[in-house]
N, C-alpha and C positions, 0 to 999 in steps of 0.2 A: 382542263389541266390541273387547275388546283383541289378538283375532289378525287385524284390518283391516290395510290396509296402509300406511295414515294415521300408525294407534298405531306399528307394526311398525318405518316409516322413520322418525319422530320419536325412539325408545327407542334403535336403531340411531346414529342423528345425534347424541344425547348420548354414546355410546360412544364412538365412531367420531371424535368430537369433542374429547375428554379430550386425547390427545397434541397435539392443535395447540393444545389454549388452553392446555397448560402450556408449551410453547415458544414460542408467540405472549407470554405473559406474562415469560418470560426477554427474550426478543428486546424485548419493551417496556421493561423496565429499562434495557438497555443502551442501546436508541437515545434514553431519557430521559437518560442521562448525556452525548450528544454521540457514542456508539460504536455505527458499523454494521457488525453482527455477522451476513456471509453465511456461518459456519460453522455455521450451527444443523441443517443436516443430517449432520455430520460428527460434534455432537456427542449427535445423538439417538442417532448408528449405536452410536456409544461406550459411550452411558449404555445401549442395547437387547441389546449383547454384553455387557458386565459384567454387567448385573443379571441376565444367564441364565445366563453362570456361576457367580455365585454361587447364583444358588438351585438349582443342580445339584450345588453340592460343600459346603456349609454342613451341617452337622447340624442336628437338631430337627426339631420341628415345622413348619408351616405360618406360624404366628403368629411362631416364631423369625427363618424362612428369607428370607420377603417383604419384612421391614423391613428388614433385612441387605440384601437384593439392590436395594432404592429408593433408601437409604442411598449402596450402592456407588456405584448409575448416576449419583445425582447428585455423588458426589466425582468421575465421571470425566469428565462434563459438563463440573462446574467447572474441573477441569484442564485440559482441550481449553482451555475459555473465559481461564485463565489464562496459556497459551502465545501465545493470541491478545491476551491486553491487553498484555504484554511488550512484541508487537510494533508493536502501534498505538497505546501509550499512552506508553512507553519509547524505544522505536527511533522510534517517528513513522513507522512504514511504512504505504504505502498500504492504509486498509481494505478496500478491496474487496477489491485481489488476495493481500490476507492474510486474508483471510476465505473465498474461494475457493481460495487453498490449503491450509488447514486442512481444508475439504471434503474436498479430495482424498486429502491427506493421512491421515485417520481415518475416510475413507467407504466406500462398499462395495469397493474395489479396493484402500483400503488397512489399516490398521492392525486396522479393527476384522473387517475381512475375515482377516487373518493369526490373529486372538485366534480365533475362529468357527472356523477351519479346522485351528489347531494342538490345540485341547483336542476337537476332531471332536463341538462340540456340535451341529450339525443331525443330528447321527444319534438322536437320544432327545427327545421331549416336555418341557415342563419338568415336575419332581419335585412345584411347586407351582405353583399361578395363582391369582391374585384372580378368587373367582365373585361373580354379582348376588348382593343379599343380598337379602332381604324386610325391610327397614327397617321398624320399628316396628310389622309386622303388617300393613303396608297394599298388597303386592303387587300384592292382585285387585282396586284401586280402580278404577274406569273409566277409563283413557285413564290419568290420573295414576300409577298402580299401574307399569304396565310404564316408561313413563317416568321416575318422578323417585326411585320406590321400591324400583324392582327394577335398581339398579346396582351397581357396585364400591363398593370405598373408596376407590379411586383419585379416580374421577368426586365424589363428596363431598370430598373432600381437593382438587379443583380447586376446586370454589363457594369454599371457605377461601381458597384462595388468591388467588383474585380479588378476595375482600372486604379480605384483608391487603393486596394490591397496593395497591386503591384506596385504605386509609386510609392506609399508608403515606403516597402521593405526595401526597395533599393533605390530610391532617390533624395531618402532624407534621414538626416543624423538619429531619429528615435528608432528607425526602422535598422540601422547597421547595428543599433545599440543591442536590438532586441536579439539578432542574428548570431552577434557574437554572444548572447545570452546561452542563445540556444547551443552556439557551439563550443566552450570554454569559457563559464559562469566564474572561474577561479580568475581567469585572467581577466574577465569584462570588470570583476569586483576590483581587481589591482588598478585597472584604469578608471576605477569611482565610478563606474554603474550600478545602481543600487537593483541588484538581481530579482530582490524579492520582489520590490515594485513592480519592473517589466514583468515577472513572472503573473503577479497576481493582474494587472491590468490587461494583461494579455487573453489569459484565461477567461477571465468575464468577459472581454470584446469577444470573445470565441463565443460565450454561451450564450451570450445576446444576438446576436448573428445566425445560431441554432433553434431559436427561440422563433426567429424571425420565420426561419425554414419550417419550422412546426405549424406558425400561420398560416405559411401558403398551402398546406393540408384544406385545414379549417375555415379559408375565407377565400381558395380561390379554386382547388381542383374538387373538392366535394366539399362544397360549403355545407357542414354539416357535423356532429360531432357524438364519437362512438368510441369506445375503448379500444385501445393501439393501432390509430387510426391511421398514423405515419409509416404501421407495419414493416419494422426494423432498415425504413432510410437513413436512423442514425448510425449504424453498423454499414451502409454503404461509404455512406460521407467518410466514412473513417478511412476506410481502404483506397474511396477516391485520393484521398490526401498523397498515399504513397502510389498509387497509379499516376498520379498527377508528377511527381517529383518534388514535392512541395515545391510546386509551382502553381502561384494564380491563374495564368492563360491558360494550362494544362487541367486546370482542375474546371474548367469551364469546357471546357472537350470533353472531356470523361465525365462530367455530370451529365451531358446530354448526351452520350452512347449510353450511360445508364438510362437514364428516364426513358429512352428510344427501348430499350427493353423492356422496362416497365408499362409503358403503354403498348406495345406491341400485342399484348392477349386482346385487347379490351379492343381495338381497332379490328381484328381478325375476327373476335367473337361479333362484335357488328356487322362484320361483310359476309355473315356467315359463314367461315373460313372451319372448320370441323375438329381442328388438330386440340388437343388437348391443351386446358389453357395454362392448368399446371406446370407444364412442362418449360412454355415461354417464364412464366412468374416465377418459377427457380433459378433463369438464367441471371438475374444480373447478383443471384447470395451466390452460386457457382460461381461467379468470376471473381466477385468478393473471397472467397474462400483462398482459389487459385492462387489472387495477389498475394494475402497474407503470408501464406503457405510459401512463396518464393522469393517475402522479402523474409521471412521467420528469421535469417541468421545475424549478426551482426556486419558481419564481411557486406554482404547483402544491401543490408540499408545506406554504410556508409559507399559504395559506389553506387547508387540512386541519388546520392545527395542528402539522408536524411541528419538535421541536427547532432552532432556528432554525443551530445547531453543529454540525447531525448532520453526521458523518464528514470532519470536521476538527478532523486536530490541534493540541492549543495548545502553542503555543511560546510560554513566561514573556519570555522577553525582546525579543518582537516586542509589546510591550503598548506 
């Protein structure tokens, strides 16, 4: 039962999934603060080369090496992520095209392509990689077993995170702070919320958390490291966010129907299945596309629920 192709693309789809819902979950912080953050593929690329060098030049163990290299990706996430609040939160530059140059800037063509190419890490495997574990002995359960019990630590350390995201935002006073950040920065500022703070804390909790998701590229679904190696998960994650409603449980669904599409060729191309694999591998930027496309208007976003401030700047003295 469990080598079906039911169990196979479901088990797969929570893999495969882990990097977009912990980038979708960064990308939800930040767009709850009022900041849209299109650098999240520039800084997965970031957080997927760091954490492969480091767990290629670190001593120790396994258990030493991995935390070090998670650790790394997300201080370099949150770097990227903190070059970009400077700009959009400080300078007041436009988010978009500060968010699409940080892409550029740290994505496969750039910086994280120079760190890849100067230490000539695509030439060796990584030293270590998070394998499935058999959690609690329960592997061989039917359908559940390869699913929920034969994953990483990674994939468990996402469920965490998505439960801290959610009580965060709506069970405790920083998390209402942040919300009314995102939704009326004029008014959250009259009730003494220091906006810039949530804005920039927020943001880099985002890019760290991207950074995270770039890892699981490079230390657990091809432990291995090549130029744009995330192959634009950061442009999913993004769209997840509004597919989700910014919402954390939602964006834990929708990361794994995406990853379930992303694996889907690669599972088929195994069973010898003959269909063009192209064709699966565009679906989950077509639905990407789609979303955009149908949240494009303002009307739009605010009955989805989006931040009613997303990606505009506050200027204190325009109040």
């Amino acid at each position: 039962m469990n080598d079906g192709i039911v169990v196979v693309v479901l088990a797969a789809a929570v893999a495969y999934g882990t990097p977009l819902l912990f980038a979708a979950l960064g990308e939800l912080l930040a767009e709850r603060s009022g900041v849209l953050n299109l650098g999240v593929e520039g800084m997965m690329l970031m957080g997927a080369v760091i954490g492969f060098l480091c767990v290629q030049h670190v001593g120790g163990s396994a258990g030493v090496a991995l935390p070090i290299a998670v650790g790394a990706a997300a201080v370099a996430g949150g770097g990227c992520a903190l070059i970009l609040a400077f700009l959009v939160v400080t300078l007041r530059a436009n988010q978009i095209v500060s968010g699409l140059a940080l892409t550029i800037f740290a994505g496969a063509a750039g910086l994280s392509s120079y760190i890849g190419n100067d230490f000539e890490l695509a030439d060796d495997p990584a030293r270590f990689s998070f394998e499935p574990l058999n959690a609690l002995g329960l592997g061989d359960l039917p359908v559940l077993g390869p699913v929920v019990f034969e994953q990483t630590w990674l994939v468990y350390a996402s469920w965490l995170a998505v439960a801290a995201v959610a009580f965060y935002l709506w069970r405790t006073r920083p998390g209402l702070n942040v919300r009314a950040v995102g939704e009326s920065p004029a008014a959250a500022d009259a009730m003494g919320i220091d906006v810039t703070r949530y804005r920039y804390l927020h943001t880099v909790a985002g890019g760290a958390l991207a950074g995270i998701g770039g890892a699981c590229f490079s230390l657990a679904l091809t432990p291995q490291w090549v130029d744009g190696l995330t192959a634009g998960a950061g442009w999913i994650a993004i769209a997840l966010v509004i597919f989700a409603f910014w919402r954390p449980d939602l964006c834990l669904v929708g990361a794994y129907v995406f990853g379930g599409l992303s694996a889907l060729p690669l599972i088929l191309q195994a069973r010898g299945v003959t269909i063009a694999p192209q064709l699966f591998q565009a679906l989950p930027y077509v639905m990407t596309i789609l979303v955009l496309v149908l949240v494009s208007t303002g009307t739009a976003r605010r009955r989805l629920g989006a931040p009613a401030a997303l990606g505009i700047p506050y200027v204190r003295e325009e109040r």
